[in-house]
C-alpha positions as CSV (number, residue, x, y, z in Angstrom):
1,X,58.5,122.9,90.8
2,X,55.5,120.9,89.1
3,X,54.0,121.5,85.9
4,X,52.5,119.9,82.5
5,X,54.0,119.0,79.3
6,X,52.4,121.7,76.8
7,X,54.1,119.8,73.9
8,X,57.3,118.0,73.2
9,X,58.3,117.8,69.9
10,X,61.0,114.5,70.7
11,X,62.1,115.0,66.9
12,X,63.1,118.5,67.4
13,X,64.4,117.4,70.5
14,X,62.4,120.8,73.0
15,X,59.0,121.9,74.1
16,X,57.5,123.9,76.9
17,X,56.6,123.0,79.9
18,X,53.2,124.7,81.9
19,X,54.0,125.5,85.2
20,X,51.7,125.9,88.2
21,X,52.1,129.3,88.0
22,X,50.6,129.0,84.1
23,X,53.9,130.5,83.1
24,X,55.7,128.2,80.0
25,X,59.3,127.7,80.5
26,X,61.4,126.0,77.3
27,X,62.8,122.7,78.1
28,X,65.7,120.9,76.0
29,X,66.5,117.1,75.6
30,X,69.6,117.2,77.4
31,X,67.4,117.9,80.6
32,X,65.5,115.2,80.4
33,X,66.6,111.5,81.9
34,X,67.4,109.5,78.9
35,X,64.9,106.8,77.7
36,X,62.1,108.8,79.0
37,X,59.2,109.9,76.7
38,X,57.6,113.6,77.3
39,X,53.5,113.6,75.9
40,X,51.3,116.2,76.0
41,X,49.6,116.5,79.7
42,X,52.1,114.7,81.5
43,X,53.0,115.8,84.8
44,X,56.3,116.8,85.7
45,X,58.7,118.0,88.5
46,X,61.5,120.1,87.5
47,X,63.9,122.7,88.3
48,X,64.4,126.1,86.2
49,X,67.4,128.0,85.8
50,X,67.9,131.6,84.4
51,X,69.2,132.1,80.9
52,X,69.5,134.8,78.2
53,X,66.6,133.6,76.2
54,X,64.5,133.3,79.4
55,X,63.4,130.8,82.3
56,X,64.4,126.8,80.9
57,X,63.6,123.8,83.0
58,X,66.4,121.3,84.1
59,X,66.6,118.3,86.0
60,X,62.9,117.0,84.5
61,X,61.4,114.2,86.1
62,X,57.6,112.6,85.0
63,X,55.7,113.0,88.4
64,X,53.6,110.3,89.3
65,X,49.7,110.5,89.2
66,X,49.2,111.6,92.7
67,X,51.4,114.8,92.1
68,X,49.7,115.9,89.0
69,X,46.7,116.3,90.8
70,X,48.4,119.4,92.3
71,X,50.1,120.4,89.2
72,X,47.9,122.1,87.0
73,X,43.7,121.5,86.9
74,X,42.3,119.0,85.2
75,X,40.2,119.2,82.0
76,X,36.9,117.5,82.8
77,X,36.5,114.0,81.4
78,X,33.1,113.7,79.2
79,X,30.3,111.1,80.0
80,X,30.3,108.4,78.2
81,X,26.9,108.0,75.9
82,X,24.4,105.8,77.4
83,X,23.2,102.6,75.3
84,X,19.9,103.0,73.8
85,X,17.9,100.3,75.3
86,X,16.2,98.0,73.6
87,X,12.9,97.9,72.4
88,X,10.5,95.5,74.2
89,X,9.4,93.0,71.0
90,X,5.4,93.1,70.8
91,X,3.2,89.7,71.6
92,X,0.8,88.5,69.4
């Protein structure tokens, strides 16, 4: 499955993931490769498995940029501001 980070708290050691499906499902630090860092937005291919507290993802792998195009929608970026130009100096 692909998905987003939601947030990752790396202290805490969980977060949630947001599937394709916009469902969240927990994920834990033992599920995730060590040495890797989870941020908020990164894509993400995982697995899910069934447990008494609900869906949690395992096997968590960051996606490259390609995939996360199919992941979840993208929030638009803004335009930057254009530069005022300058003003034209008057002749004498």
């Amino acid at each position: 499955m692909k998905g987003n980070i939601k947030w990752y708290n790396a202290r805490k050691g969980y977060g949630f993931i947001t599937g394709e499906d916009g469902k969240d499902i927990f994920v834990h630090r033992s599920d995730i490769p060590a040495g890797v860092t989870l941020n908020e937005k990164d894509p993400v291919e995982y697995e899910t498995e069934e447990t008494e507290r609900g869906l949690k993802a395992k096997n968590v792998k960051v996606a490259s940029a390609e995939s996360a195009e199919t992941a979840a929608p993208a929030e638009p970026k803004a335009k930057p501001k254009a530069k005022p130009k300058a003003k034209a100096k008057a002749k004498e």
